[in-house]
VEXDREN-2710 file (C-alpha; in Angstrom, 1 decimal):
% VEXDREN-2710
k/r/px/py/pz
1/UNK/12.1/88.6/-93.1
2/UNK/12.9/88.1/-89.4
3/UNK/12.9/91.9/-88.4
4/UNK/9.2/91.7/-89.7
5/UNK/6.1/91.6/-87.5
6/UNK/4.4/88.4/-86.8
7/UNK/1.0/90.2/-88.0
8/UNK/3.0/91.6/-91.6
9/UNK/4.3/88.3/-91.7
10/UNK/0.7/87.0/-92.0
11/UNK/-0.3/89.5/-94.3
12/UNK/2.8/88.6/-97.0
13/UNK/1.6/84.8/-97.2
14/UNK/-2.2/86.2/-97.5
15/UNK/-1.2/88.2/-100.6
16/UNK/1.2/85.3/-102.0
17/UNK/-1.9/83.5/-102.3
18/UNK/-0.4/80.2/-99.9
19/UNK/-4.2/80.2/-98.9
20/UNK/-4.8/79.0/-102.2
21/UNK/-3.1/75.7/-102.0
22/UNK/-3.0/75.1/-97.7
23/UNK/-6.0/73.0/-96.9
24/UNK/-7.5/72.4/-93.6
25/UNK/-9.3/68.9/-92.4
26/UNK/-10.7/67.2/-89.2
27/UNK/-9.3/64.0/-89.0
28/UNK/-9.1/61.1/-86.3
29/UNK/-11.8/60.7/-83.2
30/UNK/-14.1/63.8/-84.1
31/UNK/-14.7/62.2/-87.7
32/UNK/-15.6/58.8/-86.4
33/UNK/-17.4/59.7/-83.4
34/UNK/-19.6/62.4/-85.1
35/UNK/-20.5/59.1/-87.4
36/UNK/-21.4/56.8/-84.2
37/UNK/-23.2/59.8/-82.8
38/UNK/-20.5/59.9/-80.1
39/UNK/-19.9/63.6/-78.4
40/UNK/-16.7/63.7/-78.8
41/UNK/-14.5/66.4/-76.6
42/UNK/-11.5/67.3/-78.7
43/UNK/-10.9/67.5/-82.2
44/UNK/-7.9/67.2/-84.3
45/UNK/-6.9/69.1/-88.0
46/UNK/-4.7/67.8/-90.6
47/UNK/-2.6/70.5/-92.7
48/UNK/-1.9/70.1/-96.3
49/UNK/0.1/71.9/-98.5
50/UNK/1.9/74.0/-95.9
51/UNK/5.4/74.2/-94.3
52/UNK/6.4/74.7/-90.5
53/UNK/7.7/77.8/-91.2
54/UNK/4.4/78.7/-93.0
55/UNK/2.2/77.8/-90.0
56/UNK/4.5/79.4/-87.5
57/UNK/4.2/82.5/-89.2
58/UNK/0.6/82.8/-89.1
59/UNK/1.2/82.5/-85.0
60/UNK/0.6/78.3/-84.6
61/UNK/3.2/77.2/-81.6
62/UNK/5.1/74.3/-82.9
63/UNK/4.7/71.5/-79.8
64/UNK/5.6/68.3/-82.1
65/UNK/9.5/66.5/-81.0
66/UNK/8.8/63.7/-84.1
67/UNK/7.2/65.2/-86.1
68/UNK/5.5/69.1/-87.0
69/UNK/2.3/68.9/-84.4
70/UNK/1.3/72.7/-83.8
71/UNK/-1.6/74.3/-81.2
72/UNK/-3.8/76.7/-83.0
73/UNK/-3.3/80.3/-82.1
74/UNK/-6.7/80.8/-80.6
75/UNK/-8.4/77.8/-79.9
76/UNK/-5.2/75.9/-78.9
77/UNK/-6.7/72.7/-81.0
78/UNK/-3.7/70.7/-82.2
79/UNK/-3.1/70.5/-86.1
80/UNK/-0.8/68.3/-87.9
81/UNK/1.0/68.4/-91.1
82/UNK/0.0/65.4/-93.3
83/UNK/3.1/63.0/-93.4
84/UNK/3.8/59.8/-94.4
85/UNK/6.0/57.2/-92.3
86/UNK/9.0/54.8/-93.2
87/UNK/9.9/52.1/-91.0
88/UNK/13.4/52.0/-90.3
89/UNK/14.3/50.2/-87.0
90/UNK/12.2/47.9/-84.2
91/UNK/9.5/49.3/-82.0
92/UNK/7.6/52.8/-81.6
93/UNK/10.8/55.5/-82.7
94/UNK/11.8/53.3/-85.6
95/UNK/10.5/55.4/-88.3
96/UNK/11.5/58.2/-90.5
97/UNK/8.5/61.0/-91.4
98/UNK/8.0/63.1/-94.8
99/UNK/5.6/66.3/-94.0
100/UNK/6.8/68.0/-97.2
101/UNK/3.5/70.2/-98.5
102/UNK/3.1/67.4/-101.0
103/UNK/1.8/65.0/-99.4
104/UNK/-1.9/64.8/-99.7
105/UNK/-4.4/64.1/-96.9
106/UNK/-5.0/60.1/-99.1
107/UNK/-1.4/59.8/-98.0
108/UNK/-1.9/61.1/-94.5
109/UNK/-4.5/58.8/-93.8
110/UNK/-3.1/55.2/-95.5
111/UNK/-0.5/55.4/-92.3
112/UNK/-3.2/55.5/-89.7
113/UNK/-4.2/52.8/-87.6
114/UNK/-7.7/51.4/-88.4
115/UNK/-10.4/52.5/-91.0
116/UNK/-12.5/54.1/-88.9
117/UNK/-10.2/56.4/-87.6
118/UNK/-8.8/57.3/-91.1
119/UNK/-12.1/59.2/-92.6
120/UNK/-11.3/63.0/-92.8
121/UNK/-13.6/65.5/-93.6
122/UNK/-13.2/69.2/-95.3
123/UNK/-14.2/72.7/-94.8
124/UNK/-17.3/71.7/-96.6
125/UNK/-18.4/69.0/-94.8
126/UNK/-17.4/66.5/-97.4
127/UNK/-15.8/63.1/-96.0
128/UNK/-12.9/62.2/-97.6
129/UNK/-12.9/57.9/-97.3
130/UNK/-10.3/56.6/-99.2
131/UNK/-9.7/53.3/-97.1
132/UNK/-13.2/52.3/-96.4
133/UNK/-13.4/53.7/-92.7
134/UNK/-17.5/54.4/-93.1
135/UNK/-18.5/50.9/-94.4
136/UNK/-16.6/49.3/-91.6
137/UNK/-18.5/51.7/-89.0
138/UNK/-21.2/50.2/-90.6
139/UNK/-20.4/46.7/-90.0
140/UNK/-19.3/47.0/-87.0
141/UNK/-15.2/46.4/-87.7
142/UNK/-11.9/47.3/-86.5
143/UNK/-9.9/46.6/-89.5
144/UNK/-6.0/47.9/-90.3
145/UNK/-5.7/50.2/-93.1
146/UNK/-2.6/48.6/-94.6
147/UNK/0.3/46.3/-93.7
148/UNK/2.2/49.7/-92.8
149/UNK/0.2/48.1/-89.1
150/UNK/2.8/46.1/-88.8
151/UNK/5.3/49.1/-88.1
152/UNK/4.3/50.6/-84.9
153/UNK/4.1/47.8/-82.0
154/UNK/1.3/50.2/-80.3
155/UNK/-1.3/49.5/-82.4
156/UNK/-1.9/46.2/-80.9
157/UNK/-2.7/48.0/-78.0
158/UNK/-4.5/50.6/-79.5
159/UNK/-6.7/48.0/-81.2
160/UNK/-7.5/46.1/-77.9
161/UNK/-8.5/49.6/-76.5
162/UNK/-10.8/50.3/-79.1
163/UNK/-12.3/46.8/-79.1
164/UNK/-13.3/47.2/-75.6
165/UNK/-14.5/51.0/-75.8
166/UNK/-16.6/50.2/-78.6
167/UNK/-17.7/46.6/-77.6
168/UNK/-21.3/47.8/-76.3
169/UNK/-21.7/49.1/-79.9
170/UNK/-21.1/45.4/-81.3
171/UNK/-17.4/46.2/-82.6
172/UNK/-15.0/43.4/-83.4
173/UNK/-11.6/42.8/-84.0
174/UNK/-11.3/41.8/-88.3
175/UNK/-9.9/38.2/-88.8
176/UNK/-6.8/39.6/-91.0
177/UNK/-6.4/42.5/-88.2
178/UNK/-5.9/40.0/-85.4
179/UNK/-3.7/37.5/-87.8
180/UNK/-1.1/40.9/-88.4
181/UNK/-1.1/41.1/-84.4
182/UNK/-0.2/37.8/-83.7
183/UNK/2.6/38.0/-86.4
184/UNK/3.7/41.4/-84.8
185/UNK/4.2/39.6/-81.4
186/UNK/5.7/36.4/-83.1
187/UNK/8.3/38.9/-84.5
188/UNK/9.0/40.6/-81.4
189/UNK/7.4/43.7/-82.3
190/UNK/5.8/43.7/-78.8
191/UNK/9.2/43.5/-76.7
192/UNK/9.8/47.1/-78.5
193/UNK/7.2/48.7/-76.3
194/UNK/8.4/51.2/-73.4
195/UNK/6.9/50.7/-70.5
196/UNK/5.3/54.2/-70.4
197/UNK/3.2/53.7/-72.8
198/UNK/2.1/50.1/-72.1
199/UNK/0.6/51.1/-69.4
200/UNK/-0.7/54.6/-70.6
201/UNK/-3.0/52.6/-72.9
202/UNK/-3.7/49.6/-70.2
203/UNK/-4.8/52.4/-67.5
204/UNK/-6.9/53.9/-70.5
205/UNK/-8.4/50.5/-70.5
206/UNK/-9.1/50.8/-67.4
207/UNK/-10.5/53.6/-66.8
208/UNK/-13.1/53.2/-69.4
209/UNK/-16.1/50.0/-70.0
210/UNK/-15.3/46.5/-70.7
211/UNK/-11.7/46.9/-69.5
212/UNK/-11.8/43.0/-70.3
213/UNK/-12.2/43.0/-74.2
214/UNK/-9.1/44.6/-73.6
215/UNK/-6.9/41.6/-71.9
216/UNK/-9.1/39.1/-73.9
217/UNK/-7.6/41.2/-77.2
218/UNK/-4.4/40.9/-76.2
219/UNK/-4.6/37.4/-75.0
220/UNK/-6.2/36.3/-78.2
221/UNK/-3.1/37.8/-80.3
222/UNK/-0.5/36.7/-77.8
223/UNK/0.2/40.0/-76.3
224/UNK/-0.9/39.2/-72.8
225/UNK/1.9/37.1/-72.6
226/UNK/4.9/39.2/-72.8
227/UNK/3.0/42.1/-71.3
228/UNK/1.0/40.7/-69.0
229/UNK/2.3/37.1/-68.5
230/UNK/1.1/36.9/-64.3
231/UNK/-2.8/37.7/-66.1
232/UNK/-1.8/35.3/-69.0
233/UNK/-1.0/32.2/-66.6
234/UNK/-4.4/32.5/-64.6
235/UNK/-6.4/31.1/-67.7
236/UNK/-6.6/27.4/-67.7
237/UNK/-5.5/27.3/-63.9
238/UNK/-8.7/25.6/-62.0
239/UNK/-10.5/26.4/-59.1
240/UNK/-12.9/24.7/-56.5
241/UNK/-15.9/24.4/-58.4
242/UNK/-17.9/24.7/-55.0
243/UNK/-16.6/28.2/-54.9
244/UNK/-15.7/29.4/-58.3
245/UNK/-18.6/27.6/-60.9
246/UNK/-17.0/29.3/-63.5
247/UNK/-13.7/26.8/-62.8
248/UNK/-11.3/28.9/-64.6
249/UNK/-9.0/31.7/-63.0
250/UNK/-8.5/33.4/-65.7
251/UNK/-12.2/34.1/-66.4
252/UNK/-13.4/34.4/-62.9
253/UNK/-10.5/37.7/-63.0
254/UNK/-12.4/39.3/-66.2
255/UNK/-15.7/39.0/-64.4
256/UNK/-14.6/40.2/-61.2
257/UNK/-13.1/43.0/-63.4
258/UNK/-16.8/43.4/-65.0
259/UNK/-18.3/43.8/-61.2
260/UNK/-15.7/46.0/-60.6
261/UNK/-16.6/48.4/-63.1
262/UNK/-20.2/48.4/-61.9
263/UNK/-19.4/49.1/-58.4
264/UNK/-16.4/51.8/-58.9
265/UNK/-14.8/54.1/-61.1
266/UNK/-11.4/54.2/-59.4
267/UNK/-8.7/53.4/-60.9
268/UNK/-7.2/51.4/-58.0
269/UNK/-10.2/49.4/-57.3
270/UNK/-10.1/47.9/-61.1
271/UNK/-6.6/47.3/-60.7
272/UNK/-6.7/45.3/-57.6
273/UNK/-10.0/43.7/-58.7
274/UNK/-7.5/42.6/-62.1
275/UNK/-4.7/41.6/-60.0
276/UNK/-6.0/40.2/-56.6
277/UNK/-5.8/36.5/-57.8
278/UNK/-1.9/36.2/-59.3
279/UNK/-1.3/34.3/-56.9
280/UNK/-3.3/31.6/-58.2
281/UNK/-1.2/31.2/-61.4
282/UNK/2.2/29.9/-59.5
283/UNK/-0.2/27.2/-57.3
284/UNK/1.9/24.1/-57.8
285/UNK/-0.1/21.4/-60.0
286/UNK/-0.3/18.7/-57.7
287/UNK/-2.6/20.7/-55.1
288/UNK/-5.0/22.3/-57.9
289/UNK/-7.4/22.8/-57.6
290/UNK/-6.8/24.5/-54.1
291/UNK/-4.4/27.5/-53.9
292/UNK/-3.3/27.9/-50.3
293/UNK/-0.8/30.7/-50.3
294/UNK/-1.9/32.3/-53.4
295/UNK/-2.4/35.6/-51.5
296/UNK/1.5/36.4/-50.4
297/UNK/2.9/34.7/-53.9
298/UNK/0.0/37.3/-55.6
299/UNK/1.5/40.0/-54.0
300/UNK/5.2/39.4/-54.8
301/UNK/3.6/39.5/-58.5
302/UNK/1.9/42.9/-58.3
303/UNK/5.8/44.3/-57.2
304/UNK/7.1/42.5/-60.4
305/UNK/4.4/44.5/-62.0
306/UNK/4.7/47.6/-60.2
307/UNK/8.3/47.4/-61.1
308/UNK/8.4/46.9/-64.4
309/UNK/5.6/49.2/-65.4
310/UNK/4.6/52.8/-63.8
311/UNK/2.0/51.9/-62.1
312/UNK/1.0/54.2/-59.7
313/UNK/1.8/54.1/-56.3
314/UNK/-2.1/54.0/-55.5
315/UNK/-2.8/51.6/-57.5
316/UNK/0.2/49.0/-56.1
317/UNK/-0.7/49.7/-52.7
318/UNK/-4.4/48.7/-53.2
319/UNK/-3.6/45.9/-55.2
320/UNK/-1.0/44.7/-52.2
321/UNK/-4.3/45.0/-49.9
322/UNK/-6.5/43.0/-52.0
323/UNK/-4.4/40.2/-52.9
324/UNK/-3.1/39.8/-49.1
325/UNK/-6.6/40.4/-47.2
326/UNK/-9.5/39.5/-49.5
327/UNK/-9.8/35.9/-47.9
328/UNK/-10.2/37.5/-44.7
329/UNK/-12.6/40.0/-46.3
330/UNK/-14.7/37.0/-47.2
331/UNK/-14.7/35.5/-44.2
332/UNK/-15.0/38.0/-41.9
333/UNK/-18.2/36.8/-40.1
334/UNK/-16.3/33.9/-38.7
335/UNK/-12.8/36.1/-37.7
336/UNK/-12.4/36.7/-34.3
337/UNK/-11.9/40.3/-32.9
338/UNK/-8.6/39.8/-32.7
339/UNK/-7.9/38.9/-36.4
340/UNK/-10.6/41.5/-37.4
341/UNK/-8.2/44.4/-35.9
342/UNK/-5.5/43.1/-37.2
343/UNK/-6.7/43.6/-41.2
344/UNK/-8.2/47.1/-40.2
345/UNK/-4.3/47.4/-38.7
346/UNK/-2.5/46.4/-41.6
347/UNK/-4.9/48.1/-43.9
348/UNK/-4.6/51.3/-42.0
349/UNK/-8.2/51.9/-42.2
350/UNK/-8.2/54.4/-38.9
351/UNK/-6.1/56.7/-40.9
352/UNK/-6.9/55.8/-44.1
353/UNK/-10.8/55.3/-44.4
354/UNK/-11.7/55.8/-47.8
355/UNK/-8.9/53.2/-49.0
356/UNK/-10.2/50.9/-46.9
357/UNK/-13.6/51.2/-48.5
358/UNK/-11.8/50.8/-51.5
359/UNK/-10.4/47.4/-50.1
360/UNK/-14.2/46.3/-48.8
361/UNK/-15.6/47.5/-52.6
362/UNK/-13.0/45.3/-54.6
363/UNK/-13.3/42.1/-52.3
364/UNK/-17.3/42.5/-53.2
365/UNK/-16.0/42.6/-56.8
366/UNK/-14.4/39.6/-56.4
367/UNK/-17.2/37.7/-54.2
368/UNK/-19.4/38.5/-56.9
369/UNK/-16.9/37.6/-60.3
370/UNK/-18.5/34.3/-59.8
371/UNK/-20.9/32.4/-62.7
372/UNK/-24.5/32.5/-61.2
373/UNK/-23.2/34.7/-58.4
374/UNK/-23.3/38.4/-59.7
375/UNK/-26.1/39.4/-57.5
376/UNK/-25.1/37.6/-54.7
377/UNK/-25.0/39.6/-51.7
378/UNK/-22.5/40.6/-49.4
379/UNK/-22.8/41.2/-45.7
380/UNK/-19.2/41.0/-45.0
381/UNK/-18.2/44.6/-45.9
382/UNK/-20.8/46.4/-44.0
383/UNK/-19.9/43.8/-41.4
384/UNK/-16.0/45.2/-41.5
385/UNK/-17.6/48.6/-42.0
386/UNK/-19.5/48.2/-38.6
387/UNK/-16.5/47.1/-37.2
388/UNK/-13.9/50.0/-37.9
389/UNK/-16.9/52.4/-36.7
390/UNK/-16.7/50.6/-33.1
391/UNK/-12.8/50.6/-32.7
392/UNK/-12.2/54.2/-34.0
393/UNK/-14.6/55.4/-31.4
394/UNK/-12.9/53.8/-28.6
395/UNK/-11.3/57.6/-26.4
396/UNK/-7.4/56.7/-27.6
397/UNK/-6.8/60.3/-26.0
398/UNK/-8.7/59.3/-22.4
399/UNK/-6.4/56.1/-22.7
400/UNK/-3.4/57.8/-23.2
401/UNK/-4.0/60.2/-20.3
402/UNK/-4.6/57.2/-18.3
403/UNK/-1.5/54.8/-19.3
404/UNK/2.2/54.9/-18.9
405/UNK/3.7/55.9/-22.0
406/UNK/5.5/52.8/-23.1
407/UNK/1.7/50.6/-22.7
408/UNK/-0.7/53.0/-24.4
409/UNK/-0.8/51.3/-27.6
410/UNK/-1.4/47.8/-26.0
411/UNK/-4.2/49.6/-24.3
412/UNK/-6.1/51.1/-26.8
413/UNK/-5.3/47.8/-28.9
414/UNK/-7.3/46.3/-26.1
415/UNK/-10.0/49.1/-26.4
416/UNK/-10.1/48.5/-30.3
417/UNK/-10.3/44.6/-29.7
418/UNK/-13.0/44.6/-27.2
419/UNK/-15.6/47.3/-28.5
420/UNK/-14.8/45.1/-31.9
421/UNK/-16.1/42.0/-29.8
422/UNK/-19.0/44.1/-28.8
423/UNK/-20.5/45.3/-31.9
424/UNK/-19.5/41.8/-33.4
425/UNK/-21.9/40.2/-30.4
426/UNK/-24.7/42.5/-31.4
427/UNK/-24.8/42.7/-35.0
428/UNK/-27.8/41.9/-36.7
429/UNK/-25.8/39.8/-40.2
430/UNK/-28.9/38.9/-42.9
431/UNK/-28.9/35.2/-43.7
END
């Protein structure tokens, strides 16, 4: 009754025996982890035979809007009711859910994405493995459960994620797992997708190793090219061999992408290292395999990005940098003091330092995304580095004190430009 207690509340549905027939399981990421020998951080429960108004009552805060999700009153761990899912309309919302106390946790996990995520086990330690999730572990698989895959659009995302997470463990994508994603595309499953979560997955990629398996997933199924379609178009687009050995854009990105990882865990940096050569995939035919001008058409591509996906600000600004400067990053040996100020300028590396050295680490990335090349060296970002040390320490207060208003900054420009000249004339560059 509602006058009642929350605590006599409890007590009625302890001596009306619902403990009897509510079971408790972990389920998801904790099951298959524990199996790799993974630490996994969080864990997730599956209830069956209960009610929301059963769980509430025994103090769980309901947090689900689809569908009964609740936090546990102590630990705050998040437990589900064991549904099952109808399909009734395109794209992520289209489905109707049944969390009635009769459906059993078999049910609960036929709607999940792969095998190896639909294992759950009980109070007792016993796994429940109704759809073959262990032997796939085993073998190495990604596999769908059933053709109820075809349903939710984010699973082809979530696949591609896994496939790269799990890649250093030998993981691969099944044969009839990737045929079910390229029919989803072909279907227009994929246009479904908000934007949100497009890129919540793709910065997950990211973020974590072998961000490539990733695009190369989605390329393989056809997703790259309505999510991604500026990546998509840089594979089969050739470069000067004499520079690029590997030939192909495309590929050159995913290994810059791999250097990038091993040099930086930002965020931004892996973004600009993916998105620096766009450019490259507009390059008119007849002057391939050169691109001149592929840095400005690269950056009108990140804002088409950037405008039809959140990505963050951060990210878009770095990637802006890259694509418009990381010629001159490579070739900064040869610039002239004049040009040299001018990309710490537009970079705003006097106010901005530590994006700048975000700018120096993905133009490394990129120098090094090169077949035979990974361990190349690369002078030119100490070089820049030495460079912005020499200018900043130029006395812009002295100079101001000494100079009519209106020509202070042409002064200190001329400062900036000419202790630039002088480190440039002393600096020791290895061959």
């Amino acid at each position: 009754p509602p006058h009642t207690t929350r605590r006599q509340r409890q007590m009625c549905i302890r001596d009306s025996g619902y403990y009897d027939t509510m079971q408790v399981y972990l389920v998801g990421g904790a099951v298959r982890d524990e199996q790799l020998g993974i630490p996994h951080r969080e864990r997730d429960w599956c209830v069956v035979g209960a009610n929301p108004g059963e769980l509430e009552a025994l103090g769980y805060q309901k947090v689900g809007k689809d569908f009964p999700v609740f936090l546990h009153p102590e630990t705050k761990e998040e437990y589900a009711l064991a549904r099952t899912e109808r399909k009734t309309g395109p794209g992520y919302h289209g489905c109707d859910f049944d969390c009635s106390p009769e459906v059993s946790i078999e049910q609960d996990l036929q709607r999940r994405d792969l095998t190896i995520n639909a294992i759950a086990k009980d109070a007792d330690g016993t796994l429940i493995d109704p759809w073959g999730g262990l032997a796939d572990i085993e073998n190495r698989v990604l596999r769908h459960v059933s053709d109820a895959f075809l349903e939710d659009p984010v699973r082809i995302l979530r696949v591609a994620r896994f496939a790269a997470r799990y890649s250093h463990l030998g993981f691969t994508v099944a044969g009839e797992t990737l045929s079910l994603m390229h029919r989803m595309v072909e279907d227009g499953e994929v246009d479904a997708l908000v934007p949100d979560r497009v890129w919540k997955e793709t910065e997950h990629a990211l973020a974590g190793s072998n961000a490539r398996v990733y695009f190369e997933v989605l390329r393989s199924c056809g997703a790259l090219r309505v999510l991604f379609p500026e990546v998509d178009a840089l594979f089969g687009v050739a470069q000067p061999e004499q520079w690029h050995p590997e030939i192909d854009t495309g590929l050159h990105v995913m290994m810059v992408l791999d250097q990038a990882e091993k040099l930086s865990d930002d965020l931004e940096v892996r973004f600009a290292a993916l998105t620096h050569d766009l450019g490259k995939g507009t390059t008119p035919r007849d002057v391939l395999p050169s691109h001149p001008g592929h840095e400005i058409r690269g950056c009108k591509l990140i804002r088409r990005i950037a405008e039809r996906l959140p990505v963050p600000r951060a990210c878009r600004d770095l990637a802006l940098l890259v694509a418009e400067y990381h010629t001159h990053c490579h070739r900064a040996l040869e610039l002239r003091p004049k040009t040299i100020l001018k990309v710490l300028e537009r970079s705003d590396a006097f106010r901005r330092p530590g994006r700048f050295e975000q700018f120096l680490v993905t133009c490394e990335a990129d120098a090094r995304g090169r077949a035979g090349l990974e361990n190349r060296r690369y002078p030119q970002a100490d070089f820049l580095r030495g460079a912005l040390a020499a200018a900043a320490a130029v006395d812009a207060a002295t100079i101001a004190k000494q100079t009519a208003e209106r020509k202070i900054p042409t002064a200190i420009r001329r400062a900036r430009k000419h202790a630039i000249a002088e480190f440039k004339s002393g600096a020791q560059v290895p061959p």
